[in-house]
C-alpha positions in Angstrom: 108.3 82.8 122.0 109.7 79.8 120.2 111.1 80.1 117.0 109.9 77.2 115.7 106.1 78.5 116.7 106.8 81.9 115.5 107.9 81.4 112.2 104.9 78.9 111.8 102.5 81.7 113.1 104.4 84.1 110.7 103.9 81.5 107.7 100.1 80.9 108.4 99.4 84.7 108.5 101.6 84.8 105.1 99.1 82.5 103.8 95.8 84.0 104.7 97.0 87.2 103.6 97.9 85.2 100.4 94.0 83.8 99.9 92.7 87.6 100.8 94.8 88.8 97.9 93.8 85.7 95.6 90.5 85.9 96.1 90.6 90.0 95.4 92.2 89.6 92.6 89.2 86.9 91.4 86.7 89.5 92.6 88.6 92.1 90.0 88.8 89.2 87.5 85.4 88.7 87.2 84.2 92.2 87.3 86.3 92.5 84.3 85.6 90.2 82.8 81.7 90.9 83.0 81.8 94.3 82.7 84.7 95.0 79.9 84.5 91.4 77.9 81.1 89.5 78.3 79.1 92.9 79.3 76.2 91.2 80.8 74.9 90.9 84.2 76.6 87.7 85.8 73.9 87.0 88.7 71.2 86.9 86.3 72.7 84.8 84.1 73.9 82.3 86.7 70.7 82.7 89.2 68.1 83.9 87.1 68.6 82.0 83.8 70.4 79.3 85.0 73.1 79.6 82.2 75.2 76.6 82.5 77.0 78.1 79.6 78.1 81.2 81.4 79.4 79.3 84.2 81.8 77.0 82.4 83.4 80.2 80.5 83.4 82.1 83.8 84.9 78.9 85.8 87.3 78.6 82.7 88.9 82.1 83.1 88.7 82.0 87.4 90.7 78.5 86.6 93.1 80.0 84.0 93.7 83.5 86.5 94.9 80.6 89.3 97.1 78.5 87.0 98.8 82.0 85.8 99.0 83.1 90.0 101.1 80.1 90.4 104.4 81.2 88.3 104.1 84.7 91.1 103.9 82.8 94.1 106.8 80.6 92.8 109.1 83.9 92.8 111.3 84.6 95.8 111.3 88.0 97.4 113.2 89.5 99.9 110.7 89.7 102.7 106.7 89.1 103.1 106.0 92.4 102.1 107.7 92.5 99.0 106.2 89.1 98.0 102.8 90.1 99.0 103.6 93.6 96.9 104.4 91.0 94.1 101.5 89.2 93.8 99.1 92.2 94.1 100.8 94.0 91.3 101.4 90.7 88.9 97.9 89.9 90.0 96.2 93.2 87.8 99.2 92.2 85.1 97.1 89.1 85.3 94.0 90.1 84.9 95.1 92.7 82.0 96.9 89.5 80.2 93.9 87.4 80.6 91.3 89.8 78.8 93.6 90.1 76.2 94.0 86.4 75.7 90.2 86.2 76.3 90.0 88.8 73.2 92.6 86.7 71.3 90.7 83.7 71.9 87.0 85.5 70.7 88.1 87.1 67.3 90.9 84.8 66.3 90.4 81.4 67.4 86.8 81.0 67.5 86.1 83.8 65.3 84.2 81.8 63.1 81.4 81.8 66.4 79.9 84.9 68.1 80.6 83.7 71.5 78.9 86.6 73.1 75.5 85.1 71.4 76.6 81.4 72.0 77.2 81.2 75.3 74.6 84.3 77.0 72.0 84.4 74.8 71.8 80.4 73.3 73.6 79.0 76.3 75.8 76.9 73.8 77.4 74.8 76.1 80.0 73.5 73.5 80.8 77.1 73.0 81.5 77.7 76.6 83.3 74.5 76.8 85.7 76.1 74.0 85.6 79.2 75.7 86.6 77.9 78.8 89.5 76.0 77.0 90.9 79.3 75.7 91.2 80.8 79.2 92.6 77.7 80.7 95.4 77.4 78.2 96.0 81.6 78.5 96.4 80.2 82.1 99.1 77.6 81.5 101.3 80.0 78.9 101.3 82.6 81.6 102.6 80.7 84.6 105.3 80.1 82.2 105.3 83.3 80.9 105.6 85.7 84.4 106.9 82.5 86.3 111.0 81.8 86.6 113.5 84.1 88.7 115.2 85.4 85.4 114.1 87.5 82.3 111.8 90.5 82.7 108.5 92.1 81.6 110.0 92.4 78.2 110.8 88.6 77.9 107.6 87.5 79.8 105.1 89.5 77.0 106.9 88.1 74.3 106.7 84.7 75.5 103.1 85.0 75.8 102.6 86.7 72.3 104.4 83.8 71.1 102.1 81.2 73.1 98.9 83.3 72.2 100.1 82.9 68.3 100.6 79.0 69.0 96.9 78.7 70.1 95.6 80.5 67.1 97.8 78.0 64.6 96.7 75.0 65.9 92.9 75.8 66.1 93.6 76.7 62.6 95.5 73.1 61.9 92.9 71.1 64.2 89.7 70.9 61.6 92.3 69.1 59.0 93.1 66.8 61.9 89.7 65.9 62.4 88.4 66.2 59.0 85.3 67.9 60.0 83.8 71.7 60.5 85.0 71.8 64.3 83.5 75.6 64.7 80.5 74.4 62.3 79.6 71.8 64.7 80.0 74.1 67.7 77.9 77.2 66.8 75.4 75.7 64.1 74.5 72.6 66.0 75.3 73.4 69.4 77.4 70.3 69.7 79.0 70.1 72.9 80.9 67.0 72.0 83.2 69.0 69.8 83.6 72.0 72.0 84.8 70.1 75.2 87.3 68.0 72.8 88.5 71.4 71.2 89.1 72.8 74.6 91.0 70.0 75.6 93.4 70.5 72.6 93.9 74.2 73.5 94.4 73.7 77.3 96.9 70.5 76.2 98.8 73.0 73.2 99.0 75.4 76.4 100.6 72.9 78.4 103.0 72.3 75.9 103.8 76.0 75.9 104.1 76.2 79.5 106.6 73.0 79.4 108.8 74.9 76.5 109.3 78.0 78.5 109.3 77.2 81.8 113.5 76.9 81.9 115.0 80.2 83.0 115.9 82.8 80.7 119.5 83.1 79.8 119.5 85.5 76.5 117.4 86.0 73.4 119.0 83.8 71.2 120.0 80.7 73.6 116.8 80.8 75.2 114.5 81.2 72.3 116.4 78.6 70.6 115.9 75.8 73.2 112.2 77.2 73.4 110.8 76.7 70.0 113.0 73.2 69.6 111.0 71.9 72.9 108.0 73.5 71.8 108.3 72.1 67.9 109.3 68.8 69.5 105.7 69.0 71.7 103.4 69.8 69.0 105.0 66.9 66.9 103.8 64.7 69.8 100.8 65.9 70.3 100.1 65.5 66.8 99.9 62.1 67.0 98.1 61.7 70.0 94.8 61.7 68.6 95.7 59.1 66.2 97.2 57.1 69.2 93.6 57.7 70.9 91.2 55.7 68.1 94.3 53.2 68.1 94.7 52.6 71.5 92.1 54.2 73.7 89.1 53.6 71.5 89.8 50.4 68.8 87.3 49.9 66.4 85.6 53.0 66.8 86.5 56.8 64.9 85.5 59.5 67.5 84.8 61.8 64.6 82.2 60.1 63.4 80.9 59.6 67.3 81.3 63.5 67.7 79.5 64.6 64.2 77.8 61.6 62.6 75.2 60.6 65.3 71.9 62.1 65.8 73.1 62.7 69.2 76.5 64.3 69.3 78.6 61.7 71.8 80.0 63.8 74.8 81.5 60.7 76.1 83.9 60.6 72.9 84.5 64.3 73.0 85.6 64.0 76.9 87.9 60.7 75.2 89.5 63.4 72.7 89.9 65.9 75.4 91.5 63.6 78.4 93.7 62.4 75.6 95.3 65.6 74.7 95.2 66.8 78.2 97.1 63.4 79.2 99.3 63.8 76.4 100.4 67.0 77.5 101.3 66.2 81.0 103.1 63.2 79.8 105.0 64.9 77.6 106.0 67.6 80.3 107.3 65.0 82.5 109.7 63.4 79.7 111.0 66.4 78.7 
């Protein structure tokens, strides 16, 4: 046979095999995260109740499990095998690292909200959207995190302590930013407005995390140095982003007062905030 046409055929079966794993490892994913995090009963809250809710946390952490596959299937192995080995096994670590972060993201960045209740019981949509934020951003700090073809296990856990303690600072910083009750808004009035732009801020802070530790590891104290000076030099900018965003994107007009002081919380200026952080983010990553 040619060689041209057999390494093709060999690449294509690499790649189905690849979507067979993928799509196990969502399968475990979501029976995890039903069963040991949200304990409820997914079909009758997506088919029964129609929870809208439910599916934008759910679609948040499927999304998040994807972006963190991506730093395995960058890895090289030494044959199929091995890289198909790889991403089973890094796939559980996945799924493990995700609950966690989902845990993190319950008691100590919204703890202020009982998500549980929010999201399957009150179908809060602005809770989900936050929800969903966390596990997107968990996502991004773990492609980082596992990605690369130096460091270890070792290195790649402490990177994503470190990025996990990130997320929990700046939700704790972003109510001063916006000089409002963020989690106030999202659990007592069910504003969906400030949910979606808090999740963009925690999927653009884990962005930034994923941009400051994505260069290979070369040893504790060089790499963590050149870490935290890209990833101090990141949050600076995104700092300034949402000021950059009534300047620029919306002039004449203060989005906190269009997310909190209308009768009607105003999604559009919530999905303003968000694209702005989010747009930020990537900018940043392809400057520095």
């Amino acid at each position: 046979m040619n060689p041209t046409l057999l390494n093709g055929l060999t690449r294509i079966g690499l790649v189905i095999t690849e979507l067979v794993i993928g799509f196990g490892i969502f399968w475990l994913g979501q029976l995890a995260y039903q069963k040991l995090f949200r304990r409820m009963e997914l079909n009758l809250e997506l088919f029964v109740r129609d929870n809208a809710a439910v599916a934008i946390a759910l679609v948040g952490y499927n999304f998040g499990i994807i972006i963190a596959l991506a730093g395995v299937l960058d890895k090289e192995s030494a044959t199929w095998l091995d890289h198909l080995i790889s991403l089973a096994s890094y796939g559980a670590g996945v799924i493990l690292l995700m609950l966690v972060g989902a845990w993190v993201g319950d008691r100590l960045i919204l703890r202020r909200c009982d998500c549980a209740r929010e999201v399957v019981e009150e179908q809060n949509v602005g809770a989900a959207s936050a929800e969903a934020g966390v596990h997107i951003a968990s996502g991004l700090i773990l492609s980082a995190a596992l990605g690369g073809q130096s460091g270890s296990w070792i290195v790649g856990l402490v990177c994503w302590f470190v990025g996990l303690g990130v997320l929990v600072l700046v939700s704790a910083l972003y109510p001063r930013v916006t000089q409002y009750n963020v989690f106030r808004e999202i659990c007592k009035r069910n504003n969906p407005a400030a949910g979606v732009a808090l999740a963009g801020l925690l999927i653009a802070t884990g962005n930034v995390v994923r941009v400051a530790f994505t260069p290979d590891f070369q040893n504790w104290a060089e790499s963590f140095t050149q870490y935290l000076v890209v990833l101090g030099f990141c949050l600076l900018a995104l700092a300034l982003i949402r000021w950059l965003t009534d300047l620029v994107l919306v002039p004449g007009v203060k989005i906190s007062d269009e997310i909190v002081n209308q009768a009607t919380p105003n999604l559009a200026a919530g999905l303003i905030e968000a694209f702005a952080y989010i747009a930020g983010s990537f900018l940043l990553a392809w400057s520095v």
